[in-house]
C-alpha positions as CSV (number, residue, x, y, z in Angstrom):
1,X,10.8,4.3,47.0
2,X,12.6,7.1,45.2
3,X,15.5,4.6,43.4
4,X,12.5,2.7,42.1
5,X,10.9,5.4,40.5
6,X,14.2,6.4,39.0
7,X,15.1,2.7,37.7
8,X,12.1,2.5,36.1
9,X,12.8,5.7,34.0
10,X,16.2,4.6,33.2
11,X,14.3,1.2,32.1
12,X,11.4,2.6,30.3
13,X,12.9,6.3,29.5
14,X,9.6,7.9,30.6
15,X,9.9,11.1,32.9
16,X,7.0,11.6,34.9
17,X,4.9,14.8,33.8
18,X,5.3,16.7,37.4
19,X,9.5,16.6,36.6
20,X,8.6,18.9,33.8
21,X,7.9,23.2,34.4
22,X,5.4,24.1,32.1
23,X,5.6,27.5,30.3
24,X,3.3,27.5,27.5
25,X,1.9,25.6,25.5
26,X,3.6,22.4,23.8
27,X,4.5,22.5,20.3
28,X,1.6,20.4,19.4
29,X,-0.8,22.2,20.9
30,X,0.4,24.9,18.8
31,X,0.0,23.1,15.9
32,X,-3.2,21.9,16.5
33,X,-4.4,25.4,17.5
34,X,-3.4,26.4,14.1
35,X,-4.6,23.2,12.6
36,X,-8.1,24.4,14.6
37,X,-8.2,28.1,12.8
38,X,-8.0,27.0,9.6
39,X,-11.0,24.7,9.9
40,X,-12.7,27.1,12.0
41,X,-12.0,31.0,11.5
42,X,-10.6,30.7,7.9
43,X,-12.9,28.7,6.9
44,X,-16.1,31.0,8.1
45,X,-13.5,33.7,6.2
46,X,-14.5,31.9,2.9
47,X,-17.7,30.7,3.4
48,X,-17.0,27.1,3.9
49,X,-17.9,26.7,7.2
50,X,-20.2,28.8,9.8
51,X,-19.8,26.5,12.6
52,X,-16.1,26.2,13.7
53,X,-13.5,23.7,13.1
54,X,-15.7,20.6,14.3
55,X,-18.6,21.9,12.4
56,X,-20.1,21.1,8.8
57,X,-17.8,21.9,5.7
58,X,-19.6,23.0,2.7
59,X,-16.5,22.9,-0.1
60,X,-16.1,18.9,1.2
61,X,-19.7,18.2,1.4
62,X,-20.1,19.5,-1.8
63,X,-16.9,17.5,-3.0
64,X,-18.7,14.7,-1.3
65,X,-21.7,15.3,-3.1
66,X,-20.1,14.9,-6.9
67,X,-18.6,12.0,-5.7
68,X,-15.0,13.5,-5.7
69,X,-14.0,14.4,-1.4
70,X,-11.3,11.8,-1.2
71,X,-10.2,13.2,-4.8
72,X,-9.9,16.2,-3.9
73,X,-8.8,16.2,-0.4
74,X,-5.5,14.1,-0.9
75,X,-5.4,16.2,-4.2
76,X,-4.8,19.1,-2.1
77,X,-2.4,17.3,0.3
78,X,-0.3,16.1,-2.5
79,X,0.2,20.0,-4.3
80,X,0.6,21.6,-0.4
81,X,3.2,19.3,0.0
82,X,4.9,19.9,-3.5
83,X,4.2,23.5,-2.9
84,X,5.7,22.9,0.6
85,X,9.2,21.0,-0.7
86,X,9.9,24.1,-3.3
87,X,8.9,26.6,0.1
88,X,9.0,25.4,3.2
89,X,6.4,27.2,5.1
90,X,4.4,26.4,8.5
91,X,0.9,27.3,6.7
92,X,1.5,24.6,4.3
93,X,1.8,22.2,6.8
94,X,-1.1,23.1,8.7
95,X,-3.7,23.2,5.4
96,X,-2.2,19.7,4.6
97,X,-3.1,19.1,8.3
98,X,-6.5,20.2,7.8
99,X,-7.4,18.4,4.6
100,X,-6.3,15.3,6.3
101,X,-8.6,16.1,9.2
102,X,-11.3,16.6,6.9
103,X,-10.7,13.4,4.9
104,X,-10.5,11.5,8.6
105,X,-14.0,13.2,9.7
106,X,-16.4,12.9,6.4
107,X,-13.8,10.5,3.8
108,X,-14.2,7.0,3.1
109,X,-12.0,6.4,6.3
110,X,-15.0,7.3,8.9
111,X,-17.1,5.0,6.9
């Protein structure tokens, strides 16, 4: 039973999860943790949102409302990631995370 289980890793290349020791969260957990905060706690810092990272946003709603949220969302995507190619930094990454979150949730895409 146990040669089958390994020939079909070497065939498929998956390990099974319990193989693994788990000390912490994975890297894209982390991410998305970060991703989280600045949808949640920094936004509330600015005022756009009260309600956490899967709440309401005011700045895109009103974006949304002058008929400009896909405008400005990839907007900001496209200077964090020249911003981001000049200085790499992980905060960069995460706000271009973020707006592409937001544009997935309220954009044309969700539509």
């Amino acid at each position: 039973m146990e040669s089958a289980a390994v020939a079909t890793q070497q065939e498929t290349g998956f390990v099974p999860k319990e193989m693994f020791v788990e000390e912490g969260p994975t890297p894209s957990e982390v991410f998305f943790k970060l991703v989280e905060e600045s949808l949640g706690i920094h936004a509330a810092r600015k005022g756009y949102s009260e309600n956490g990272a899967d709440g309401e946003n005011l700045l895109y709603q009103f974006t949304a409302s002058v008929g400009m949220s896909a405008g400005h969302s990839m907007g900001e995507v496209v200077y964090k990631a020249t911003e981001y190619m000049k200085d790499p930094r992980e905060v960069l990454l995460v706000k271009i995370a973020a707006w592409c979150l937001l544009e997935h949730r309220f954009g044309q895409y969700s539509k």
